[in-house]
RODO-2510 file (C-alpha; in nm, 4 decimals, decimal comma):
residues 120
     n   res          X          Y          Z
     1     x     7,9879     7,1913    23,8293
     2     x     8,2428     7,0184    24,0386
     3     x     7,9942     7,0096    24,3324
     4     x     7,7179     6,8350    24,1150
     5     x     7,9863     6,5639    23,9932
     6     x     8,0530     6,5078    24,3639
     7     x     7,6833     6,5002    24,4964
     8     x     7,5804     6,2554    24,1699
     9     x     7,8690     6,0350    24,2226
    10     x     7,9010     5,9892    24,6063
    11     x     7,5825     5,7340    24,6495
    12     x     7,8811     5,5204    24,4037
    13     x     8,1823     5,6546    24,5560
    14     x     8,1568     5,7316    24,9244
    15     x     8,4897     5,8713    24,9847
    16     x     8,3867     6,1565    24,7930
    17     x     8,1264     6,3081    25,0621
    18     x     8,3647     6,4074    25,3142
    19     x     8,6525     6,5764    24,9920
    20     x     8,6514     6,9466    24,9803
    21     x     8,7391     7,1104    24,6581
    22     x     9,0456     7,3118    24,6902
    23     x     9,0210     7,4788    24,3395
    24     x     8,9245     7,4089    24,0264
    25     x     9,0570     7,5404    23,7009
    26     x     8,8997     7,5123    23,3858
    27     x     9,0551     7,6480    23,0131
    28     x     9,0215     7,6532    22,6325
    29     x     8,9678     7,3195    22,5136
    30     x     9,2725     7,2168    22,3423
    31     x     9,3831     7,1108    22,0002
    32     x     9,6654     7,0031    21,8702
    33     x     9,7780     7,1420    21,4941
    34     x     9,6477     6,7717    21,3422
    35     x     9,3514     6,7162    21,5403
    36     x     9,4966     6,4370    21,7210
    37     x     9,5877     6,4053    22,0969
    38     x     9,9770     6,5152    22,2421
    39     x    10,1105     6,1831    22,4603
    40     x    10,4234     6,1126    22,5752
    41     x    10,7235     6,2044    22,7480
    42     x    10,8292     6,5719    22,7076
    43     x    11,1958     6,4892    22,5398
    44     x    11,3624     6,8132    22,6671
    45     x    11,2729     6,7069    23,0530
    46     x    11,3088     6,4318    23,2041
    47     x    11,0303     6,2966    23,4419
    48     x    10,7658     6,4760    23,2771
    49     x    10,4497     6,3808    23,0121
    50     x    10,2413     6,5523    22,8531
    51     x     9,8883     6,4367    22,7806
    52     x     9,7149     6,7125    22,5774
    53     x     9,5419     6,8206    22,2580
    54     x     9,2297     6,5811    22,3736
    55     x     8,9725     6,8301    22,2787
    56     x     8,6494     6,6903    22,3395
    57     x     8,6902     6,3290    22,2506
    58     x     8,9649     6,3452    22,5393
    59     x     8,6517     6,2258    22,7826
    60     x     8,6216     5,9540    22,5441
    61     x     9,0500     5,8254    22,5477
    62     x     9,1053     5,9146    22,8833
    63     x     9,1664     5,5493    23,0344
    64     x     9,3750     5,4730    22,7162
    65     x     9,5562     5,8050    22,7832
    66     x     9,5737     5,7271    23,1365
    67     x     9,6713     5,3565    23,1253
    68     x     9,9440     5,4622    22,8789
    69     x    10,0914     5,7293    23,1180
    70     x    10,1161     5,5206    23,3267
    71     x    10,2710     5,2554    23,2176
    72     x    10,4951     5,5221    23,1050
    73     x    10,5734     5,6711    23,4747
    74     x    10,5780     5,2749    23,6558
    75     x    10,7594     5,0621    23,4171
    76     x    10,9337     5,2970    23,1360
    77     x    10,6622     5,1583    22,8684
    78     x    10,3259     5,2695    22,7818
    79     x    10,2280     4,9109    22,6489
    80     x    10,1882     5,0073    22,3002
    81     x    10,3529     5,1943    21,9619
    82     x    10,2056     5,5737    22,0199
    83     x    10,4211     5,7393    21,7946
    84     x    10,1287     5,8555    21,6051
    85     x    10,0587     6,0774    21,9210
    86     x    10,4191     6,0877    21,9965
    87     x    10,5049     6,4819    22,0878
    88     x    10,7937     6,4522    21,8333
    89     x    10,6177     6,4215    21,5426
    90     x    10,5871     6,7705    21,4118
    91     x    10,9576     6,7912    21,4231
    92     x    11,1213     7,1385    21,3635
    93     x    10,7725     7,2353    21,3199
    94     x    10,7021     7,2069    21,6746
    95     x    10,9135     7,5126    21,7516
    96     x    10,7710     7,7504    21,5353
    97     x    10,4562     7,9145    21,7367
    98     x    10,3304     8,0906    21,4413
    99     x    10,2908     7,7387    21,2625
   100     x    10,1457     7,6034    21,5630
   101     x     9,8779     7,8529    21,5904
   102     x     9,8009     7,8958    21,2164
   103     x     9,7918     7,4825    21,1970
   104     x     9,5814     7,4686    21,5444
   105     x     9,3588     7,7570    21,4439
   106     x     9,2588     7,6009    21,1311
   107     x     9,1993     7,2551    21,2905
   108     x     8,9970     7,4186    21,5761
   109     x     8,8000     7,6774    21,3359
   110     x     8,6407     7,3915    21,1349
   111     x     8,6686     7,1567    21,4129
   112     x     8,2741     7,2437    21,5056
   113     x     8,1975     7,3866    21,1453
   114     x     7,8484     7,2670    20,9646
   115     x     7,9841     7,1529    20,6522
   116     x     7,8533     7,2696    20,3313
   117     x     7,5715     7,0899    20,1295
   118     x     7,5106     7,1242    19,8176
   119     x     7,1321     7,1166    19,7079
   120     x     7,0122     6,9593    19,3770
***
């Protein structure tokens, strides 16, 4: 897959003939317990963001996501009020696993669901 991007892409972006993969790592795609993306500073660590939960519509945010990280990282400001996908607000929820994956499973398990019609 990686090698396709690459091949597709070069004739655009030269540098990329002459990059070797080194790995490549692929995972569950991932959900938050709402349904809406993770960004933000991690407040327990200092230095380090998180941008997760994207799911599939991540490919969609990912220069908002991006830009805001990064105006995060260079000037302390990502530029905009994201405390809707602020990692704090779950509060004492957030520490609870099982309510994490009970609240994620749910999300995720009717996440690509057909809905239900009703026929008159």
């Amino acid at each position: 897959m990686m090698e396709e991007a690459k091949r597709r892409l070069a004739p655009i972006f030269p540098v990329l003939e002459g990059l070797k993969t080194a790995a490549y790592k692929r995972g569950l795609t991932t959900f938050a317990p709402d349904g809406v993306y993770l960004v933000g500073p991690v407040p327990q660590v200092e230095g380090l963001f998180a941008a997760t939960g994207c799911a599939a519509p991540g490919i969609a945010g990912s220069a908002a996501v991006g830009s805001w990280l990064a105006g995060w990282i260079a000037r302390g400001d990502p530029g905009e009020d994201l405390s809707s996908v602020g990692l704090e607000r779950f509060g004492e929820k957030a520490s609870d696993r099982g309510w994490i994956r009970r609240e994620g499973g749910a999300f995720y398990g009717g996440y690509y669901g057909i809905p239900a019609m009703s026929v008159t």
